[in-house]
C-alpha positions in Angstrom: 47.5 2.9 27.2 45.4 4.9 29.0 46.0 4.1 32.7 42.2 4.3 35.5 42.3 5.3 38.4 39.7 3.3 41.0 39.1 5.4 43.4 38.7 2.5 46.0 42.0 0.9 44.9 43.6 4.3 45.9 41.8 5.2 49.2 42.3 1.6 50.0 45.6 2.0 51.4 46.3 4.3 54.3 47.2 7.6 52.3 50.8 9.1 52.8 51.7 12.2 55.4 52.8 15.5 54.0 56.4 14.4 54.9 56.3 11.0 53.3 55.3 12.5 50.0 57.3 15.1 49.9 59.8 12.7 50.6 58.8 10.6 47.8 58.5 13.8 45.2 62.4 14.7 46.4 63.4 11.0 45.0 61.4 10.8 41.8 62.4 14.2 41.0 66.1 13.5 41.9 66.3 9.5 40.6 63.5 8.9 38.2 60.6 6.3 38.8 62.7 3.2 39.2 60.0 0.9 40.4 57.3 -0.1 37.8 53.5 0.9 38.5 51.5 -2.4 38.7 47.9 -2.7 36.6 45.3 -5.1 36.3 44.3 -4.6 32.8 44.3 -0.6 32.4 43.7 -0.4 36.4 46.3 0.7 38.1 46.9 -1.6 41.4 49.8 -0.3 42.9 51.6 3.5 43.0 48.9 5.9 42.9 51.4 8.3 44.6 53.9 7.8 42.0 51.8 8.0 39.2 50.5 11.3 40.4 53.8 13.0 41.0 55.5 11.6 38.0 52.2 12.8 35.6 52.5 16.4 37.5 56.5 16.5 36.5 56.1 15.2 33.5 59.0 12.2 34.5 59.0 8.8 32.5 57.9 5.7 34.5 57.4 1.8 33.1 54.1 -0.6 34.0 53.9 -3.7 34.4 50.8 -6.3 34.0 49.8 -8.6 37.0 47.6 -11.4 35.1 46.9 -13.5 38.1 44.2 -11.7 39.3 40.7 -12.9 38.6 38.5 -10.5 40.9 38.6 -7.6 42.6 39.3 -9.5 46.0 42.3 -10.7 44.5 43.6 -7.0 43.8 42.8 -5.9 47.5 44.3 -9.1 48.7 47.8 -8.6 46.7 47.8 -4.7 48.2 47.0 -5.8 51.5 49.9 -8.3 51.6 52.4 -6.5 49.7 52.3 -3.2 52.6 52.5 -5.9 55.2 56.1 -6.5 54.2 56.7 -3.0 54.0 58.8 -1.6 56.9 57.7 1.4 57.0 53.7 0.8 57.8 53.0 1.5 61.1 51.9 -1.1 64.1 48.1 0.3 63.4 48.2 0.1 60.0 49.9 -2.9 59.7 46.6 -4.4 62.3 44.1 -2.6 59.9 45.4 -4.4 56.8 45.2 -7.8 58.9 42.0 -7.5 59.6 40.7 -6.2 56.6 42.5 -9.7 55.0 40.4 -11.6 57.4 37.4 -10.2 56.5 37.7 -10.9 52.5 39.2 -14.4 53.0 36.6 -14.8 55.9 33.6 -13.9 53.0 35.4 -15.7 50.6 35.1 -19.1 52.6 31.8 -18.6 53.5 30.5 -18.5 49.5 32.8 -21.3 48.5 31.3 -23.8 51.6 28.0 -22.2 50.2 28.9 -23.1 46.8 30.3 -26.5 47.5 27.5 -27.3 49.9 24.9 -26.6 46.7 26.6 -28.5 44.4 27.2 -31.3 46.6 23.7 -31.4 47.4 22.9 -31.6 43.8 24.8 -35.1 43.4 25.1 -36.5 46.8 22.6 -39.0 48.5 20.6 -37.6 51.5 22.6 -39.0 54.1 25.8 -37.8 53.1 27.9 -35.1 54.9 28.2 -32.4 52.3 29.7 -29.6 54.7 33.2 -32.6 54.9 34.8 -30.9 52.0 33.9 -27.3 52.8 37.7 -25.5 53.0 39.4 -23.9 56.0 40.6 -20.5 56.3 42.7 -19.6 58.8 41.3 -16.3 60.3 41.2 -17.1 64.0 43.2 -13.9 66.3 46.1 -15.8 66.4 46.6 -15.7 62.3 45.8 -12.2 62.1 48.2 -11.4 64.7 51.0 -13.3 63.0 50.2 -11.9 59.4 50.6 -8.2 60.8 53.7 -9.1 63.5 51.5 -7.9 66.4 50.2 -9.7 69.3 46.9 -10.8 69.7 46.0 -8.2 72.6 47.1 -5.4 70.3 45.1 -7.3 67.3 41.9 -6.9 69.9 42.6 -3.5 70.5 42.7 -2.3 67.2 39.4 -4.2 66.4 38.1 -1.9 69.5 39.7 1.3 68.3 37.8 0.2 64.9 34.3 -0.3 66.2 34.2 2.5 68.5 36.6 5.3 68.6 35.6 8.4 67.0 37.7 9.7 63.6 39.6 12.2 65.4 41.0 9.4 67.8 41.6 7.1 65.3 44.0 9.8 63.4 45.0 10.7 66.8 46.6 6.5 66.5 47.9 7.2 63.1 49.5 9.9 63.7 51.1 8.8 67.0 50.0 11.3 69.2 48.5 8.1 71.1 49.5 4.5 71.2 47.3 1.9 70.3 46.6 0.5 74.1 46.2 4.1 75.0 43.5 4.7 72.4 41.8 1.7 73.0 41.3 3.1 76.8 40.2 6.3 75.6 37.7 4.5 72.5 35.6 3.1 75.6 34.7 7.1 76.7 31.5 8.6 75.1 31.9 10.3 71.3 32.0 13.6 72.6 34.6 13.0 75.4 36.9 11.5 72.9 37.1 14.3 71.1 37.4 16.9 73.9 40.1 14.4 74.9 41.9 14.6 71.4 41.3 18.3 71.5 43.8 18.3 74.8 46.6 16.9 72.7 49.1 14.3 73.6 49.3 14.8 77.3 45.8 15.5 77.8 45.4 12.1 76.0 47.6 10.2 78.1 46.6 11.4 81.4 43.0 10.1 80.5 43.9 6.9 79.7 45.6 6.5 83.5 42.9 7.6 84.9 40.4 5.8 83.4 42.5 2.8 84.0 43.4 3.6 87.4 39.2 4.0 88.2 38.7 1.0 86.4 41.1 -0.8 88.7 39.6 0.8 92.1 36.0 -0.8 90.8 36.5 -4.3 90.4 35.6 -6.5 93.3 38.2 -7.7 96.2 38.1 -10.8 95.8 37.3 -12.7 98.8 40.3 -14.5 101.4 40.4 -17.9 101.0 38.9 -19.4 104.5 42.0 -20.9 107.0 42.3 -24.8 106.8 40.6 -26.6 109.3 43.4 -27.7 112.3 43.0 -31.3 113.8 42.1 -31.1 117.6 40.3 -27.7 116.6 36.6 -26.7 116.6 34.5 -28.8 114.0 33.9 -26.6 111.0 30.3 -26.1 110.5 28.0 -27.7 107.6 28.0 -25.9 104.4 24.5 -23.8 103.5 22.7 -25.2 101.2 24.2 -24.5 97.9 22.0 -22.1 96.3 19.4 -22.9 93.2 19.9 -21.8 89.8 17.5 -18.6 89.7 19.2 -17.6 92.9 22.3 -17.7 91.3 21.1 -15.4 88.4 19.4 -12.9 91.1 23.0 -12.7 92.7 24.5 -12.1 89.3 22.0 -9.8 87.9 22.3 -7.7 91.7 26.2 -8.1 90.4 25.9 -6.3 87.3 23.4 -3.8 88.1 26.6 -2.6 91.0 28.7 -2.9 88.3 26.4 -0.6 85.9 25.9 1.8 88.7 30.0 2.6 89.2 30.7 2.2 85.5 28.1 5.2 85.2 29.6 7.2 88.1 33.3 6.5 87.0 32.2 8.1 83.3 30.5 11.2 85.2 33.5 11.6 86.4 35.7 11.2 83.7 33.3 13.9 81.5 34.0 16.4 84.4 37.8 16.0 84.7 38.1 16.3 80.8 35.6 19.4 80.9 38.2 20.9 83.6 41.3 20.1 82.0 40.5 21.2 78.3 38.9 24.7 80.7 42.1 25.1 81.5 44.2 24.4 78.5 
């Protein structure tokens, strides 16, 4: 059989570090392929690394057939579950995968209540509820975060490290020059600070982080003391003001955010010229 390579299926799966495939290229070279390659048809599903090192060394391996896939989905959902139960995937990657399976199952239930809305339309009266069968996926934080044996704030600040840090940051996270929570911190810095932060290396990193937290912590409003409890025999506390409409509510929170806006903008100025001084420096 002639085995294909899809070059999705391969790049699906966080590739391995020069270490862990050297690793791997000691063991097949010392112990043979032990473990069967997995293909769908003549697409191979699962040991791309393998497969590559044992057709470079000419060493024998086995396959074997998984026949209960029907669709592509199904593939990337089988890889995605079977490197959650791996060990050795990392805390990132194991949040990646996660949310990747959320996003498939996620589409998936969206065509089926689609489909089953359609065809109950088709044969239903007019008055009858035809979303009542649609099916349930479990893809709220809370799943994903038990799936990938995280919590749910470390789901969220992978999602955050996903939508807006820069590549160098995010193989800053993978290759733990930065922890997730760290990164996260960084990820809300302009593109090109990120990278000038990356360029600092693992210190550099870190000190921005506390500093951005620390100025994000001097910035948020005090709140205000709660008033002292009106005494019998004391002075009679005054009538409240009028409480205020709800456009003067929206001024006062629109005044609110504009403050807000304002330091947020002052506290990044300043973060752009500390990193400028520090990476000067280095």
């Amino acid at each position: 059989m002639q085995i294909k390579i899809n070059d999705m299926l391969r790049a699906y799966i966080e590739p391995l570090t020069e270490a862990e495939h050297a690793a791997l290229e000691r063991s097949l070279l010392a112990e043979g392929c032990r473990d069967a390659l997995v293909l769908w048809d003549d697409i191979l599903v699962d040991g791309h690394n393998r497969y590559a090192i044992c057709q470079q060394h000419g060493i024998p391996f086995k396959v074997i057939q998984n026949t209960t896939f029907k669709s592509m989905e199904d593939v990337m959902l089988w890889m995605i579950d079977n490197h959650l139960g791996r060990r050795s995937v990392s805390d990132f990657q194991r949040g990646v995968l996660a949310l990747r399976k959320k996003d498939i199952l996620a589409q998936r239930a969206e065509e089926d209540a689609a489909r089953m809305k359609a065809e109950d339309a088709a044969i239903a009266p007019p008055d009858s509820d035809a979303d009542a069968a649609a099916p349930k996926v479990r893809t709220s934080r809370e799943d994903i975060a038990r799936a990938a044996r995280l919590s749910t704030n470390t789901i969220s600040q992978i999602e955050k490290i996903q939508k807006t840090a820069t590549p160098e940051l995010v193989e800053a996270v993978r290759a733990g020059t930065i922890s997730i929570n760290a990164a996260a911190t960084v990820a809300s810095l302009a593109p090109e600070d990120q990278v000038n932060a990356v360029a600092g290396g693992k210190k550099f990193l870190q000190q921005a982080a506390k500093e951005i937290r620390e100025q994000r912590a001097a910035s948020r409003p005090v709140k205000p003391a709660k008033p002292a409890p009106w005494e019998d025999g004391g002075e009679t506390p005054s009538l409240p003001d009028q409480p205020l409409t709800e456009v003067e509510h929206l001024r006062a929170e629109v005044a609110q955010l504009k403050d807000r806006n304002a330091a947020l903008r002052a506290e990044n100025a300043e973060l752009r010229a500390r990193i400028d001084q520090l990476v000067d420096a280095s």
